[in-house]
N, C-alpha and C positions, 0 to 999 in steps of 0.2 A: 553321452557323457555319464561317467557314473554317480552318483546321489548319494555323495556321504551322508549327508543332514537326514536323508530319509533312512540310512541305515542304521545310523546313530540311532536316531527316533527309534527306532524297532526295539533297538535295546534295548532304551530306556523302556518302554514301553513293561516289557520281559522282566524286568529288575523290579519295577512296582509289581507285575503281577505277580512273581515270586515272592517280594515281600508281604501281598496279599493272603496269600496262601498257608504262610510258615506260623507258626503259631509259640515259637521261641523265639523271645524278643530278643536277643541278641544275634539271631539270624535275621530278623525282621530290620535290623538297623544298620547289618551289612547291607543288604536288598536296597537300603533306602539311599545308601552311601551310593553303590554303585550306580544306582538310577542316575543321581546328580553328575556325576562323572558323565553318566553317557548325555544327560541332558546338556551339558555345558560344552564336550566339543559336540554335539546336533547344531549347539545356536552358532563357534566359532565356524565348522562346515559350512554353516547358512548363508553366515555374515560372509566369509570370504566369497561364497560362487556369487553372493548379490556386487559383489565387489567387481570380481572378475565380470560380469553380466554386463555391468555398467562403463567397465573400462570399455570393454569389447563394443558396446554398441556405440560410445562414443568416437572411435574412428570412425 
């Protein structure tokens, strides 16, 4: 099955360390923008497969 959550994560991941890196703050707070984006569907990704996990082992 494939790992949205963990692919999400990467991104975010990628978007902080760019925003690390950049040294113009107004590219430094795109970076920061986009981290949250990817962090927020990571957790929706998470939340669902814990969902779907629990429907499933409930049969």
């Amino acid at each position: 099955m494939f790992d949205e959550g963990a692919k999400f994560r990467r991104e975010y991941e990628e978007c902080r360390r760019q925003a690390g890196v950049t040294r113009d703050p107004s590219s430094k707070a795109q970076w920061l923008l986009f981290a949250a984006e990817w962090q927020e569907r990571a957790e929706t990704a998470e939340a669902l497969a814990k969902r779907e996990a629990d429907t499933a082992s409930a049969k």
